[in-house]
C-alpha positions as CSV (number, residue, x, y, z in Angstrom):
1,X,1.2,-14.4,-16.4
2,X,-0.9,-12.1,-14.3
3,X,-4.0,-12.4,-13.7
4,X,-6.8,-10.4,-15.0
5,X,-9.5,-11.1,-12.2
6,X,-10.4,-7.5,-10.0
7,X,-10.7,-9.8,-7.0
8,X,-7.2,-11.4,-7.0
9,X,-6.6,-11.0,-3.5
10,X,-9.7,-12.4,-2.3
11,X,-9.6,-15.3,-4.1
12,X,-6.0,-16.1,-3.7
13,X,-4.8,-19.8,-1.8
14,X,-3.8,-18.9,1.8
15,X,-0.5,-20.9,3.1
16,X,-0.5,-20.9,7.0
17,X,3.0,-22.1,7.9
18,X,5.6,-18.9,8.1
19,X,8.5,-20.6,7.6
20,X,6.8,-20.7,3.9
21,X,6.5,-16.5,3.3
22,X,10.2,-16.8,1.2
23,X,8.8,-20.2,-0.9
24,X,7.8,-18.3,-4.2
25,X,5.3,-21.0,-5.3
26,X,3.1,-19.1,-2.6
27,X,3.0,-15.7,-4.7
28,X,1.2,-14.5,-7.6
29,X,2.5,-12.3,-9.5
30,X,0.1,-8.9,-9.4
31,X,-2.6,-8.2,-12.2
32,X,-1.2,-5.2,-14.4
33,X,-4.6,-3.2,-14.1
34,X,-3.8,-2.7,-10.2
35,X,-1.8,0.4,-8.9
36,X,1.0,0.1,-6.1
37,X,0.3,2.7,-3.5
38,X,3.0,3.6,-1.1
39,X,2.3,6.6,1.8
40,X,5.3,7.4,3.8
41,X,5.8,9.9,6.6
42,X,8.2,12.7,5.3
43,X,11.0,12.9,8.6
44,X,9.4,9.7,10.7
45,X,12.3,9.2,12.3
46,X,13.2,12.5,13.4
47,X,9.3,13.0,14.6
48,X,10.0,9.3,16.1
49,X,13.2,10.8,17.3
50,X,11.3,13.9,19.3
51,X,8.8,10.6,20.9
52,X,6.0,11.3,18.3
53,X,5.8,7.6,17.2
54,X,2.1,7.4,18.6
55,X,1.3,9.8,15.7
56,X,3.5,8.3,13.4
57,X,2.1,5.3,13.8
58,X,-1.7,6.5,13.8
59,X,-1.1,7.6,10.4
60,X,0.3,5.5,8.8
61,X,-2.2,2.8,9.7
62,X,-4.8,5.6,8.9
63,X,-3.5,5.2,5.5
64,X,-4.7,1.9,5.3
65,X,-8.5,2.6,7.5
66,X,-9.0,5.0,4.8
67,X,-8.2,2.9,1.2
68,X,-9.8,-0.4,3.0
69,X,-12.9,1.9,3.6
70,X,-13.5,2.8,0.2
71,X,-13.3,-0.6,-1.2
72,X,-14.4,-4.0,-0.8
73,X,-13.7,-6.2,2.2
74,X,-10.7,-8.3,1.3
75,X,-9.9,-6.8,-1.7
76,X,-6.7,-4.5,-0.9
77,X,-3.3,-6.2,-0.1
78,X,-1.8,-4.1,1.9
79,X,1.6,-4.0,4.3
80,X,1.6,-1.8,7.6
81,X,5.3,0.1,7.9
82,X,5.0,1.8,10.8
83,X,5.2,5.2,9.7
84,X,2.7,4.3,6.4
85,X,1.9,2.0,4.4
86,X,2.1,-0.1,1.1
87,X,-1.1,-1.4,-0.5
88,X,-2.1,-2.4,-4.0
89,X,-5.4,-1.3,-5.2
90,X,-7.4,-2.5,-8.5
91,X,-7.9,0.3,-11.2
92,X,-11.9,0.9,-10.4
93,X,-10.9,1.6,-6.6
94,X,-7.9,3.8,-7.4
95,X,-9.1,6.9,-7.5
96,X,-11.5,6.7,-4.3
97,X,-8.5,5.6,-2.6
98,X,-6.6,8.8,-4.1
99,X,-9.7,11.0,-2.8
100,X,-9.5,9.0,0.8
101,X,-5.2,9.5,1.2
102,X,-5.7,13.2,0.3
103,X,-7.7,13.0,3.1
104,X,-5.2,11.4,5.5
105,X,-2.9,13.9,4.0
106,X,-4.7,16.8,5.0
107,X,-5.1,14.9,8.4
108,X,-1.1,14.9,9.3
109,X,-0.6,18.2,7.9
110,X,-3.3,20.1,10.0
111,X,-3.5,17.8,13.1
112,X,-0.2,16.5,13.8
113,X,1.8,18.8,11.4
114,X,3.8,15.9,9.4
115,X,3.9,15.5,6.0
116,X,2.5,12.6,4.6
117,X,3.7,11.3,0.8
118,X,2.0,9.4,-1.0
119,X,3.0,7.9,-4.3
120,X,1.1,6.0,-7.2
121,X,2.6,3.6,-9.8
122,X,1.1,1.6,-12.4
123,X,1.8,-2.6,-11.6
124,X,1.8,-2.9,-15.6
125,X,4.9,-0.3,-15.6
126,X,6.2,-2.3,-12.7
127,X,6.1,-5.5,-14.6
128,X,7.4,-4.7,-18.1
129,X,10.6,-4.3,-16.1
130,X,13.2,-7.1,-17.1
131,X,14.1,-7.7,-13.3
132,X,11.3,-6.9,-11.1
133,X,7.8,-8.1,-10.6
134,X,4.7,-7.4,-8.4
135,X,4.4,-10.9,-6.4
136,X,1.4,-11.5,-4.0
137,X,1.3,-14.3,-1.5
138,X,-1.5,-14.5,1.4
139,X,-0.5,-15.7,4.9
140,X,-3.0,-16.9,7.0
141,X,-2.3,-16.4,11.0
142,X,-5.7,-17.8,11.7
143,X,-8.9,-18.3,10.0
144,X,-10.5,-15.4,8.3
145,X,-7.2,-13.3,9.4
146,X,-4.3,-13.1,6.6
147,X,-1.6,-10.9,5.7
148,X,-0.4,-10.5,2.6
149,X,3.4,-10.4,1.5
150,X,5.4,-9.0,-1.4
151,X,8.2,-10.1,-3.2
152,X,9.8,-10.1,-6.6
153,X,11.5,-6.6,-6.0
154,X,8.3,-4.6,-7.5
155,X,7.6,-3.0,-4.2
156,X,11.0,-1.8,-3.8
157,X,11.1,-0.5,-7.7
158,X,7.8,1.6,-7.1
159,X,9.5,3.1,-3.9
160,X,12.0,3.9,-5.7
161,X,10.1,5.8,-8.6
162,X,8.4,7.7,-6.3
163,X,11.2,9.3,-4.3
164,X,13.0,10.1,-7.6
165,X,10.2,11.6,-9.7
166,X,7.1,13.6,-8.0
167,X,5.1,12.9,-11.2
168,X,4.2,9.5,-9.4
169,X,3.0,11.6,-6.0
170,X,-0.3,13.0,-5.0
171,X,-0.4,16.3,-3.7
172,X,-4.0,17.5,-3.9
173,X,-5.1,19.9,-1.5
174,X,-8.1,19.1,-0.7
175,X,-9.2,20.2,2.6
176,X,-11.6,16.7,3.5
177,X,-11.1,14.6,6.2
178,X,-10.4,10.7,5.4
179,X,-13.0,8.2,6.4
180,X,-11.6,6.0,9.0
């Protein structure tokens, strides 16, 4: 059963041994009043192709300055992919973090001229699926520095939903810089 807490995250048991991240009694299984939130660099590997991985990079973990700096320390599970990000966000931070990825958005498009997608699913949709879940699990590399992980095929699900329908997407064009 999921749990209902805002703070999930923050509060979750750390494990600090890494041949552990594929034990499932390490995970939680996501509240369903969080949001998945996936940005992606439309092309990466062609811009990576033409040696613009610097920006690639420097968006994508933009992505992530931006959300983490409209909420609470902590609180955002999140999982770097190079050329963006995936993060889970609690319903009261959602739209801030909407508001701050327009932002990065507008950022790539005018700055480095790539295209940034960003994509928002419900974990409660995610969830009610028969095969695939939200699973959390927080890895420790030292103390006071953790990572979090995701399993249970959730992750992978919301990807998918957001490449097939653009009614998951956010494509505001607000002209404000992110936060970061």
């Amino acid at each position: 059963m999921p749990l209902e807490k805002t703070n999930f995250y923050d509060e979750m048991t750390v494990f600090n041994d890494f041949s552990e991240v594929a034990n499932l009694n390490h995970y939680e299984t996501a509240p369903d009043h969080w949001f998945v939130v996936i940005a992606d660099i439309k092309g990466s590997t062609s811009a990576i192709a033409q040696g613009r991985y610097k920006e690639v990079n420097m968006i994508g973990a933009a992505c992530i300055n931006a959300v983490l700096n409209c909420c609470d320390s902590g609180e955002i599970p999140y999982v770097f992919g190079g050329d963006g990000a995936t993060m889970l966000v609690p319903d009261h931070r959602i739209e801030a973090s909407k508001k701050a990825l327009i932002g990065v958005q507008f950022l790539a498009r005018t700055k480095f001229n790539l295209t940034l997608r960003v994509g928002v699913v419900s974990v409660e949709s995610i969830n009610r699926s028969d095969t695939n879940k939200v699973l959390v699990a927080k890895y420790q590399l030292s103390p006071g520095n953790a990572l979090a992980t995701f399993s249970g095929g959730g992750i992978e699900l919301a990807e998918n939903w957001i490449k097939a329908d653009s009614k998951y997407l956010i494509t505001d064009t607000d002209e404000t810089l992110p936060d970061l």
